[in-house]
C-alpha positions as CSV (number, residue, x, y, z in Angstrom):
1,X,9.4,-0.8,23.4
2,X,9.5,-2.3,19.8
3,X,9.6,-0.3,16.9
4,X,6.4,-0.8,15.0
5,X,5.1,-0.5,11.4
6,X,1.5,1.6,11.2
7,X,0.0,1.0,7.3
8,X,-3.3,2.6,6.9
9,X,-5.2,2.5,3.9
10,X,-7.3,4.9,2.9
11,X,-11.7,5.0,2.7
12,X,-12.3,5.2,-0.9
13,X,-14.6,4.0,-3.2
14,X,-12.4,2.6,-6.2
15,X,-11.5,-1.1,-4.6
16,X,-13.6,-1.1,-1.3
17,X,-14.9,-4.4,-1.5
18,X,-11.0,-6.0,-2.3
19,X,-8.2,-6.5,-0.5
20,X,-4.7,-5.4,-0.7
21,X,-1.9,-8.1,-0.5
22,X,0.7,-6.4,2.0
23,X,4.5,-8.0,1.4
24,X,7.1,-7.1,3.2
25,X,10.6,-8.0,2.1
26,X,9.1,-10.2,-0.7
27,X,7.3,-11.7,2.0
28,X,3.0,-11.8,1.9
29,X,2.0,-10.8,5.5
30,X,-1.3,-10.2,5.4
31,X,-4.2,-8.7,3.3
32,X,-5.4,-5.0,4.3
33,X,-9.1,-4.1,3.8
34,X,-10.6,-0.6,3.0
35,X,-10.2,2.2,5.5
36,X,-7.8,-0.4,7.8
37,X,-4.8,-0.2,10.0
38,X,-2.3,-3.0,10.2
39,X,0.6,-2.7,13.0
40,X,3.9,-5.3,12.6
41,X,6.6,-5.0,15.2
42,X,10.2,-5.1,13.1
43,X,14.0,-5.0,14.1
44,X,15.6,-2.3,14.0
45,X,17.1,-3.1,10.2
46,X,15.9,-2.0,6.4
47,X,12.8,-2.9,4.7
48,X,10.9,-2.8,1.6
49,X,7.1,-2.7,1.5
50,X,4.9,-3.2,-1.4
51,X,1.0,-3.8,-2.0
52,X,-0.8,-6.2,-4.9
53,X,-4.1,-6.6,-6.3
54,X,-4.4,-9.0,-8.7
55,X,-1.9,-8.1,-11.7
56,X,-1.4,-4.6,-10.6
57,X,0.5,-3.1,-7.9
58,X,2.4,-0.5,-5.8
59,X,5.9,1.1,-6.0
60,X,8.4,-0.6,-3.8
61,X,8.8,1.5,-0.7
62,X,12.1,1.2,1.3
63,X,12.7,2.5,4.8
64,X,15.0,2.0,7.7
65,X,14.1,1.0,10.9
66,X,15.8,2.2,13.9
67,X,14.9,1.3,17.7
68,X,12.1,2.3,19.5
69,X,10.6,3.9,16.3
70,X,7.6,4.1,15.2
71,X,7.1,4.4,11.0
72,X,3.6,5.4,9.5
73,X,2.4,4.9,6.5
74,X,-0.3,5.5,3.8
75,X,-1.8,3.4,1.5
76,X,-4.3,3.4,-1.4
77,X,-5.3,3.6,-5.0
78,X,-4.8,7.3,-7.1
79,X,-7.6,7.0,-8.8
80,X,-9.9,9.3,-6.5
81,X,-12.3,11.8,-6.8
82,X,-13.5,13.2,-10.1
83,X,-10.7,10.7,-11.5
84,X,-12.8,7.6,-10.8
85,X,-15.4,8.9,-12.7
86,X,-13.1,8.2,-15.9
87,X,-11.9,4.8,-14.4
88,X,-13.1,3.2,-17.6
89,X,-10.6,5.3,-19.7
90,X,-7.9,5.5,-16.9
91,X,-7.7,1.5,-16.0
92,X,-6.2,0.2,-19.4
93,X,-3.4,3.0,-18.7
94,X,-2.0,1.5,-15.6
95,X,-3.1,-2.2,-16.7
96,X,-0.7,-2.0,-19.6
97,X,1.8,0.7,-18.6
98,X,1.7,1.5,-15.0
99,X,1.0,-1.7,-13.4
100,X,3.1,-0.5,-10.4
101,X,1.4,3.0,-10.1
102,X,-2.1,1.3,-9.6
103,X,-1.6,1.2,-5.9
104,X,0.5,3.6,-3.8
105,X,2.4,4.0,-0.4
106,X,3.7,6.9,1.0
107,X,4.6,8.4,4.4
108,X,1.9,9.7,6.9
């Protein structure tokens, strides 16, 4: 059995109709779309994932593969819920000083 990569983005409202640029050691793979699930097989060996949307962008997320593993993952945009209602105010923040927080990607 390979070890395998699960990244699952999240339904939400904010960005549904856009996709998220997935790159994998600096690498673009592939684009993820709203409420989707993308598998890649890996080596065992360490990794770093991060997301894009057009300027703005995800922390870097680093992880280690081992054999046989299977790693899951989360991914999405923070700016949920009530908070979208004051996307207007909350967009220039990340724009000009969080252009790596727009996006996120954590663990399952």
């Amino acid at each position: 059995m390979a070890s395998i990569l699960e990244l699952k983005r999240t339904n939400q409202y904010s960005n549904w109709l856009r996709n998220f640029k997935v790159f994998l050691n600096g690498i673009e793979y592939e684009k993820i779309a709203n409420d989707e699930t993308i598998r890649y097989e890996l080596e065992p060996g360490e990794y770093e994932l991060y997301l894009k949307i057009d300027w703005c962008g995800s922390n870097r997320y680093s992880f280690t593969v081992q054999e046989n593993e299977i790693i899951q993952l989360e991914c999405g945009c923070p700016i949920r819920g009530w908070k979208f209602l004051l996307q207007p105010f909350i967009m220039p923040y990340y724009i000009f000083f969080n252009l790596d927080k727009y996006l996120y990607i954590k663990s399952k």
